[in-house]
N, CA, C and O of each residue as an XYZ file, in Angstrom:
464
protein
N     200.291     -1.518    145.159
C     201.313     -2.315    144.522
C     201.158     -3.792    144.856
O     201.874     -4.729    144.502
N     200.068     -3.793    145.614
C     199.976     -5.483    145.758
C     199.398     -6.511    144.597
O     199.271     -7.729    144.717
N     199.103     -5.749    143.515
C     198.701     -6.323    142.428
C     200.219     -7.322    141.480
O     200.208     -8.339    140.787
N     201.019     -6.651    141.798
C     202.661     -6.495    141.018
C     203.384     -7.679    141.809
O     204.114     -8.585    141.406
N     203.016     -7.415    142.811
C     203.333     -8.570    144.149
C     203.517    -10.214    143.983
O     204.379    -11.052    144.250
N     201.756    -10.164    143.186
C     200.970    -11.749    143.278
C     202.209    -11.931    141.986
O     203.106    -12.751    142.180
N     202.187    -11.139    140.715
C     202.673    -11.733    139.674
C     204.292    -12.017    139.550
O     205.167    -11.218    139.883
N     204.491    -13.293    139.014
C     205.704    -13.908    138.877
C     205.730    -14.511    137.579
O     204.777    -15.116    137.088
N     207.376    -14.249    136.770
C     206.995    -14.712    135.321
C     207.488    -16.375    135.329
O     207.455    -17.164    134.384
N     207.919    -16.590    136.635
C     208.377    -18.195    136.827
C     206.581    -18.955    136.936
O     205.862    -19.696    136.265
N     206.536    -18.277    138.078
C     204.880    -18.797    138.039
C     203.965    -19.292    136.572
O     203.637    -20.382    136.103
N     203.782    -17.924    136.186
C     203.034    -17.899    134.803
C     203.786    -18.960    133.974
O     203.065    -19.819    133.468
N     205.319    -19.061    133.712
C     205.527    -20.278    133.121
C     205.299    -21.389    133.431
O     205.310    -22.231    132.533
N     205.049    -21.747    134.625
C     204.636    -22.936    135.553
C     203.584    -23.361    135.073
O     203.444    -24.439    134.495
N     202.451    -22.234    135.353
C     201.178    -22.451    135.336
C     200.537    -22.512    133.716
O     199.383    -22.693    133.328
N     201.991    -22.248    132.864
C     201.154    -22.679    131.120
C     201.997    -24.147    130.623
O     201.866    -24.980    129.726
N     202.684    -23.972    131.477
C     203.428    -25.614    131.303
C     202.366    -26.546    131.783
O     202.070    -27.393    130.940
N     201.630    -26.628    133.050
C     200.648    -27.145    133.706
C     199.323    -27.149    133.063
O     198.557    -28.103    133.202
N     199.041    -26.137    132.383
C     198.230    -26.087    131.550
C     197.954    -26.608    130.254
O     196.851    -27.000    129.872
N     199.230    -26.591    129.462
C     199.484    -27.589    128.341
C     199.661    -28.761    128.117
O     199.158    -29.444    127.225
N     200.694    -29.179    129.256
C     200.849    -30.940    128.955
C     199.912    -31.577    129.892
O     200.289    -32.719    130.157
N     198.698    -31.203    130.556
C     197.659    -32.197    131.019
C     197.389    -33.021    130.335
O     197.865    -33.150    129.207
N     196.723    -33.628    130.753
C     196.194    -34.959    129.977
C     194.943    -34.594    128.860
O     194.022    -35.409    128.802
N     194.896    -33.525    128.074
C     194.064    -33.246    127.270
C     194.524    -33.132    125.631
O     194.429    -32.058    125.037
N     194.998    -34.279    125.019
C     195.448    -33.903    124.060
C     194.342    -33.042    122.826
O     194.905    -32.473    121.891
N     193.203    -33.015    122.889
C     192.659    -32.284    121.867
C     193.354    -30.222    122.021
O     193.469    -29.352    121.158
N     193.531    -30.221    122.951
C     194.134    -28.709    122.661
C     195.685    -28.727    121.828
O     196.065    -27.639    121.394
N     196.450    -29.773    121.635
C     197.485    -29.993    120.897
C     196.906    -29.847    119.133
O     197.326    -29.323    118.102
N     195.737    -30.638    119.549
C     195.289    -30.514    117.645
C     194.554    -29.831    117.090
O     194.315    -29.909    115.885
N     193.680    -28.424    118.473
C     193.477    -27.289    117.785
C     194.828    -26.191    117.533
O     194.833    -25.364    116.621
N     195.783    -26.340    118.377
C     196.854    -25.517    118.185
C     197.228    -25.584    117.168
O     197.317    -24.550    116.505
N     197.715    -27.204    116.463
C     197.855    -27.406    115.177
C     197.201    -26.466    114.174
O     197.553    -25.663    113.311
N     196.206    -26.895    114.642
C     194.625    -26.548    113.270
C     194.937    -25.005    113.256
O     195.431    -24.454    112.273
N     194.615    -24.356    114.405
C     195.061    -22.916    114.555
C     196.273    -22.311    114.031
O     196.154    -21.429    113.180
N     197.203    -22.602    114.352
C     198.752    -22.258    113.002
C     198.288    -22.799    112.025
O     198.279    -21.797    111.309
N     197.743    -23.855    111.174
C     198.116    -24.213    109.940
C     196.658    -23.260    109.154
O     196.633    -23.429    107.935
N     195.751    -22.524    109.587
C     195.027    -21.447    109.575
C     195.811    -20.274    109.059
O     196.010    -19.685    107.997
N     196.131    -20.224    110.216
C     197.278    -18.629    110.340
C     198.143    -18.725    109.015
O     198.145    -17.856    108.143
N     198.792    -19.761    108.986
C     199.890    -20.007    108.101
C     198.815    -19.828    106.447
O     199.174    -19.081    105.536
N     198.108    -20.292    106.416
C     197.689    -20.554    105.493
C     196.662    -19.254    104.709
O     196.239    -19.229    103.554
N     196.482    -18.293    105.770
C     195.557    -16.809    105.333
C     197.451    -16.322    104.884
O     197.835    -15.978    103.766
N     198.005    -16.404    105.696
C     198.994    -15.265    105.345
C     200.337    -15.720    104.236
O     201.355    -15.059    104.035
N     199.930    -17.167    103.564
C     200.376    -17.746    102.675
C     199.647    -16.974    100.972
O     199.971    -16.581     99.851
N     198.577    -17.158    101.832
C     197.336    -16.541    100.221
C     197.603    -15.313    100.215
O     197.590    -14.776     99.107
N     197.943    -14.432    101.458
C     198.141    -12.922    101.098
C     199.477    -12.644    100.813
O     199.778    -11.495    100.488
N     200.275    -13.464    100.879
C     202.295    -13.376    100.630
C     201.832    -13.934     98.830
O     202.336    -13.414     97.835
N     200.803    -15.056     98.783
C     201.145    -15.077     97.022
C     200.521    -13.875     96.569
O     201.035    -13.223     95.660
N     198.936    -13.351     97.395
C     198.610    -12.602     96.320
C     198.750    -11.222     96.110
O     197.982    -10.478     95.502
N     200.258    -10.839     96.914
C     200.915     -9.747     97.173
C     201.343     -8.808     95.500
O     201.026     -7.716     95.029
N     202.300    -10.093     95.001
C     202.555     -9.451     93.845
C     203.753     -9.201     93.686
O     203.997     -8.646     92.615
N     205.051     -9.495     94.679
C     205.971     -9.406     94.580
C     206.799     -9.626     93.895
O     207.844     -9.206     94.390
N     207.002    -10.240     92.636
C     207.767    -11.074     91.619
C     207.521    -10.249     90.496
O     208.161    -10.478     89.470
N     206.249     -8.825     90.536
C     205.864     -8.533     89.431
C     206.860     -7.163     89.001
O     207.073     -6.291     89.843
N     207.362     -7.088     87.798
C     208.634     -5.715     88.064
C     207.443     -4.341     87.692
O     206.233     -4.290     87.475
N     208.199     -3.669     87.742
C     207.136     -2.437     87.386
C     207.388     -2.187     85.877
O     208.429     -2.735     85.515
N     206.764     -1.545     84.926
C     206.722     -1.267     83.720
C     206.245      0.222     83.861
O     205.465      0.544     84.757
N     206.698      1.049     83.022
C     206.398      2.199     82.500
C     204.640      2.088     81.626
O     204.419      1.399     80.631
N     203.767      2.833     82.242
C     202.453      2.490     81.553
C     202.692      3.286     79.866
O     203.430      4.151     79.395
N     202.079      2.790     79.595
C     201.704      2.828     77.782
C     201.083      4.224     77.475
O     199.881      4.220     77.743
N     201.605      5.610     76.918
C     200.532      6.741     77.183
C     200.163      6.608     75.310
O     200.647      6.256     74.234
N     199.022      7.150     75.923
C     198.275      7.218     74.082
C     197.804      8.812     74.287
O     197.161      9.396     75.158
N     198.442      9.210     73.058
C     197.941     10.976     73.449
C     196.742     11.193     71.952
O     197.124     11.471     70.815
N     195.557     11.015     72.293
C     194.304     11.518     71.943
C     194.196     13.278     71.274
O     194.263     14.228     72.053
N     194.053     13.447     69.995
C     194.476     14.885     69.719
C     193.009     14.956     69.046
O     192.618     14.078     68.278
N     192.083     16.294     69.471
C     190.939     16.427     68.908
C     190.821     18.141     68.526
O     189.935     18.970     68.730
N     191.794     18.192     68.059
C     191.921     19.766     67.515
C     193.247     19.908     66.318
O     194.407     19.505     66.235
N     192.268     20.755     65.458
C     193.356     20.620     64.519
C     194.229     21.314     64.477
O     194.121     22.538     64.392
N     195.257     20.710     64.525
C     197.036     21.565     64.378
C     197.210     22.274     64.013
O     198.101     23.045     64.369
N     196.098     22.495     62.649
C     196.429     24.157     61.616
C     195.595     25.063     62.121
O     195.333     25.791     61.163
N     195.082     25.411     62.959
C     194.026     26.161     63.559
C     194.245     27.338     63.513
O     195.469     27.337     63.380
N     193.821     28.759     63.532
C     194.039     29.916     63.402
C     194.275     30.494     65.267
O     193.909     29.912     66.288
N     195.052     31.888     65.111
C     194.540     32.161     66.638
C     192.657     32.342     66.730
O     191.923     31.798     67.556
N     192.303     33.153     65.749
C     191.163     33.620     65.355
C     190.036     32.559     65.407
O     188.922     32.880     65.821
N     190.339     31.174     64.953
C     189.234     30.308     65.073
C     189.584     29.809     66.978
O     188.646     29.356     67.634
N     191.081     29.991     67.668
C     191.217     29.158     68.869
C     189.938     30.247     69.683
O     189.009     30.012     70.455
N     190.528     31.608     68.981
C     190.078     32.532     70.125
C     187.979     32.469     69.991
O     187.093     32.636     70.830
N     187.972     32.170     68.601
C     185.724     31.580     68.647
C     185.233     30.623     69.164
O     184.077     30.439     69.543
N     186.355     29.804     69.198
C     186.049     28.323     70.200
C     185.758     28.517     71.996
O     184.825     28.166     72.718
N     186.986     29.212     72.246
C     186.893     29.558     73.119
C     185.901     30.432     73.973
O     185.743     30.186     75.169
N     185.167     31.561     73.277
C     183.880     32.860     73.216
C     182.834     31.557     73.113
O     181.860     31.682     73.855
N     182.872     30.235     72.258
C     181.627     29.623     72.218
C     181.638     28.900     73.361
O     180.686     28.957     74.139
N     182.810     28.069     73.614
C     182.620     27.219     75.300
C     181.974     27.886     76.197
O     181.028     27.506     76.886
N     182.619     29.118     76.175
C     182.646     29.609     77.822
C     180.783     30.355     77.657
O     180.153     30.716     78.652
N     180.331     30.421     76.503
C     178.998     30.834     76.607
C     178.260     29.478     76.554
O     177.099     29.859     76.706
N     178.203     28.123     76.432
C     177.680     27.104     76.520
C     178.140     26.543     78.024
O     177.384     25.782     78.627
N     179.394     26.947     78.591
C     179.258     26.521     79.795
C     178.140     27.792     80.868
O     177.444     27.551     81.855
N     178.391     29.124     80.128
C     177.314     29.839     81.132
C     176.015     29.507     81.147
O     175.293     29.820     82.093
N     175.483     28.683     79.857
C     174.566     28.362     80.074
C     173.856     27.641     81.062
O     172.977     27.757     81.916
N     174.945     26.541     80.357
C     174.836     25.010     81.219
C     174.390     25.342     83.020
O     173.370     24.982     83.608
N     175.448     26.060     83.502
C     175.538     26.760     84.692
C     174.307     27.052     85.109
O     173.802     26.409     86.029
N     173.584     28.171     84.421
C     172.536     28.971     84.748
C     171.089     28.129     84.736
O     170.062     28.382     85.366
N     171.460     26.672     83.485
C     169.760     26.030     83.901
C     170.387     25.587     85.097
O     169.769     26.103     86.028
N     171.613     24.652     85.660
C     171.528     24.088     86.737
C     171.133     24.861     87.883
O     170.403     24.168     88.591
N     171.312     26.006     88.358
C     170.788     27.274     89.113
C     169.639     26.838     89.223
O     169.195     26.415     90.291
N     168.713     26.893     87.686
C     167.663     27.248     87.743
C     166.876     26.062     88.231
O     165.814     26.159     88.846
N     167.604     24.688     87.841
C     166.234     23.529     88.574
C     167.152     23.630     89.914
O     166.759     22.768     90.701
N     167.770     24.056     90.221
C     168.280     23.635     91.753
C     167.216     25.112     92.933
O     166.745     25.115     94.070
N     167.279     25.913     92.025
C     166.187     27.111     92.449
C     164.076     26.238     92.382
O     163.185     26.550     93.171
N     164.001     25.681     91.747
C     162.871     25.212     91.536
C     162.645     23.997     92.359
O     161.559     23.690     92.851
N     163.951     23.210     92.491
C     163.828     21.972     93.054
C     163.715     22.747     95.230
O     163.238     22.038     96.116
N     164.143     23.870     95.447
C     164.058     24.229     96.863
C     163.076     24.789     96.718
O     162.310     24.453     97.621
N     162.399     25.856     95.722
C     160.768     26.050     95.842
C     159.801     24.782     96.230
O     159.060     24.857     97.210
N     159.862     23.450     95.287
C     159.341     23.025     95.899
C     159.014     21.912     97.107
O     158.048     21.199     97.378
N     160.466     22.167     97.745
C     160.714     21.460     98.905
C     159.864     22.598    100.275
O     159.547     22.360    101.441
N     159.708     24.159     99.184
C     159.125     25.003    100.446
C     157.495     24.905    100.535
O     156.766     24.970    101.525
N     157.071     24.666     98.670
C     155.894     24.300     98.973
C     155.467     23.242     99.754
O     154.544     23.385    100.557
N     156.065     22.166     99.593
C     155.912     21.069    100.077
C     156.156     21.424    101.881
O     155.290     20.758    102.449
N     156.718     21.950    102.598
C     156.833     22.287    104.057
C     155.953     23.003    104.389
O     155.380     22.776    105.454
N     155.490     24.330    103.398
C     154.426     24.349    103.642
C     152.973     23.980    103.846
O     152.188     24.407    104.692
N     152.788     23.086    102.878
C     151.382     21.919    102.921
C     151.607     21.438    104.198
O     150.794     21.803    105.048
N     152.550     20.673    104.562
C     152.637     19.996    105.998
C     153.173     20.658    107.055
O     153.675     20.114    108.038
N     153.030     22.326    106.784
C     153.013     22.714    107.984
C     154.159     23.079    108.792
O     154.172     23.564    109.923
N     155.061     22.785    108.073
C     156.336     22.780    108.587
C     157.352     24.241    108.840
O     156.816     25.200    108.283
N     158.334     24.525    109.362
C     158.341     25.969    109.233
C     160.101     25.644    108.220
O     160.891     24.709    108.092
N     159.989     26.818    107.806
C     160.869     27.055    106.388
C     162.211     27.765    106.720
O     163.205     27.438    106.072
N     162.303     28.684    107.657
C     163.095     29.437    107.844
C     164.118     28.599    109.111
O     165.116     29.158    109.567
């Protein structure tokens, strides 16, 4: 506890009073410079906050790419055709992602490398 001892908050005021009004006035006109810094980042981020701006309801645009008169019969062929163009789609990606690790094995193999 002898650390708690040395410190005094009369002291420490002493010793920044003593510290400030020496005879050095250039630390008066970085202090300046230093707040009018400070002041001046958190001036640009208070304008470019946005506060003054009210909120608005955004604008919806509803995009319709199917026709309204549609049958169940044509919803239900649309549907049998997606889902077989997405199995496709699916099955080449499989397939170069299957080709693209073949030949990452050929390739480990040429240099030797072990695979497993």
């Amino acid at each position: 506890m002898g650390f708690f001892r040395d410190i005094s908050p009369v002291r420490a005021a002493a010793d920044l009073k003593a510290y400030w009004f020496d005879q050095q006035e250039h630390k008066w006109r970085f202090l300046a410079l230093s707040l009018a810094c400070t002041f001046a980042v958190f001036g640009a981020f208070f304008g470019e906050s946005g506060f003054e701006v009210e909120w608005k309801r955004p604008e919806v645009t509803w995009v319709t790419s199917f026709d309204p008169g549609r049958s169940d019969q044509q919803i239900a062929a649309e549907n049998v055709a997606n889902q077989e163009a997405k199995e496709k789609r699916e099955a080449a990606r499989l397939a170069r992602e299957e080709e693209r690790k073949a030949q990452y094995r050929r390739l480990a193999e040429q240099l030797g490398m072990d695979t497993e």
